[in-house]
N, C-alpha and C positions, 0 to 999 in steps of 0.2 A: 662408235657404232654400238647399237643396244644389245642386249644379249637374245639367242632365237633359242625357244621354244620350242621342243622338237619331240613328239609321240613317238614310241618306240615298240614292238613287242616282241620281248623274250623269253621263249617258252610258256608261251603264252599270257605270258605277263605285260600288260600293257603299262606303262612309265611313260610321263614326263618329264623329259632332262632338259637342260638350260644349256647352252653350248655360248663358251662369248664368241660375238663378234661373229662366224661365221656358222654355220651348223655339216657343213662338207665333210669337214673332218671326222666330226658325231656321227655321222651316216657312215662314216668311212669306216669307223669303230664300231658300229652297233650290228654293220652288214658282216666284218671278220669275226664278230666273235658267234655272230648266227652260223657262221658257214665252219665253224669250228665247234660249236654243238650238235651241228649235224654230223660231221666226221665224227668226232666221239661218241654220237649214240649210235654210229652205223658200226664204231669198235664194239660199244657196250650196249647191247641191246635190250638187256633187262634191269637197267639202275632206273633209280628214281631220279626226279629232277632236280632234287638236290645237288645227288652225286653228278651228274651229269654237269651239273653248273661249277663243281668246283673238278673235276679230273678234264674239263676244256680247259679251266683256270691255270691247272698247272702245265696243260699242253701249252697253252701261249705264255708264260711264263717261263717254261724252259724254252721254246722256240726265240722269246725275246734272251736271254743269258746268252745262248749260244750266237747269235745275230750279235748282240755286244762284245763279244768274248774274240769273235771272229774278226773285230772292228780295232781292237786292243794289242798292242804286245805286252804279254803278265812277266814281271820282274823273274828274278832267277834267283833271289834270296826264299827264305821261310816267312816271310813276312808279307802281309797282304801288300798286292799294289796299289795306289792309289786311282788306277780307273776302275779295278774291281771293286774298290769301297765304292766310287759312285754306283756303279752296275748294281752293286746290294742295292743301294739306297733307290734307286730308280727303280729295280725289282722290288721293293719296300712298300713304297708309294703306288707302283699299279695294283700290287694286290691288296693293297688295302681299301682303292678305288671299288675293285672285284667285290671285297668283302662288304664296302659299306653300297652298294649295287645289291648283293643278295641279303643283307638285311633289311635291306626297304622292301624287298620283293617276299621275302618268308612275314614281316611284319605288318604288312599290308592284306 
């Protein structure tokens, strides 16, 4: 299946992202993270869209840890457990998703 082409706008920012094979999910994602910028600026009502774009970022970031954390039993030693290294890592890779999202979007 080819990959779809999907118009987006975020804070007014209009993107074209490339979803494979299905775009549902894109929609799925681009819709929760609208509806989690609106929560956060109805918290923060004087940031700029900057902040705005990254204090959502860490609201679904910690919302995603705990959703993992809750999913997980954490070892009982001092030593990390081996689902909470993936959890980093998985928390890793969406924010950097976020960040390379709001680099197109301030570069643009």
């Amino acid at each position: 299946m080819s990959d779809d082409l999907l118009t987006v706008n975020i804070l007014g920012v209009n993107l074209t992202l490339k979803a494979k094979d299905d775009s549902t999910q894109l929609k799925q994602v681009i819709w929760f993270l609208n509806k989690k910028i609106e929560e956060t600026r109805d918290k923060h009502k004087s940031v700029d869209q900057l902040k705005l774009s990254i204090l959502s970022s860490i609201y679904i970031v910690d919302e995603l840890i705990s959703l993992k954390n809750s999913q997980y039993k954490t070892g009982t030693d001092d030593t990390l457990p081996q689902t909470d290294i993936v959890i980093t890592e998985e928390v890793d890779r969406a924010f950097q998703r976020v960040l390379d999202v709001l680099d197109t979007s301030v570069n643009e």
